[in-house]
C-alpha positions, 0 to 999 in steps of 0.5 A: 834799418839802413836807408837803401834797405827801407826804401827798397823794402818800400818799394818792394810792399808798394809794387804788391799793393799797386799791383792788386789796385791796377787789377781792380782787387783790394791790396792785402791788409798786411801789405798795407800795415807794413807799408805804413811801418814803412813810411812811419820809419822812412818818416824818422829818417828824413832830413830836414829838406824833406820832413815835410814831403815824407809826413804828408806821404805817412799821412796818406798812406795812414788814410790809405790803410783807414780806407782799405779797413772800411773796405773801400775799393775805389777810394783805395785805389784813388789813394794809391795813385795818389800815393804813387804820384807823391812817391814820383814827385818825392824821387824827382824832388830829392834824388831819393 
């Protein structure tokens, strides 16, 4: 998969997910399974400058589908801002 088309698969996955977590609902667990597939490959394709950002954002959204499995409302919420802040900061960072 080319890099525009997986980032705007990611973001495609990452609105659904921050769209159940602003309504107080928990994400789907499909969304979150691809959504780490995702960062696992955008992961693979990161250059050198920003390795470490995109391993630190696999890591969290890993932590992100653990949580979302033990059915934990509010720190999935809590990790999907967090996620959102990384994805923010990564794309101000790195003209991503």
């Amino acid at each position: 998969m080319d890099f525009q088309t997986l980032k705007g698969n990611m973001d495609e996955v990452f609105e659904r997910i921050l769209d159940k977590t602003n309504h107080g609902e928990q994400p789907e667990l499909k969304d979150a399974q691809e959504f780490v597939r995702l960062c696992r490959l955008l992961h693979m394709q990161a250059s050198e400058e920003w390795a470490a950002e995109a391993e630190d954002f696999a890591h969290l959204a890993e932590k992100f589908l653990q949580v979302l499995k033990e059915d934990d409302l509010q720190e999935s919420v809590v990790i999907v801002e967090s996620l959102d802040a990384a994805k923010d900061y990564c794309h101000r960072m790195f003209s991503l």
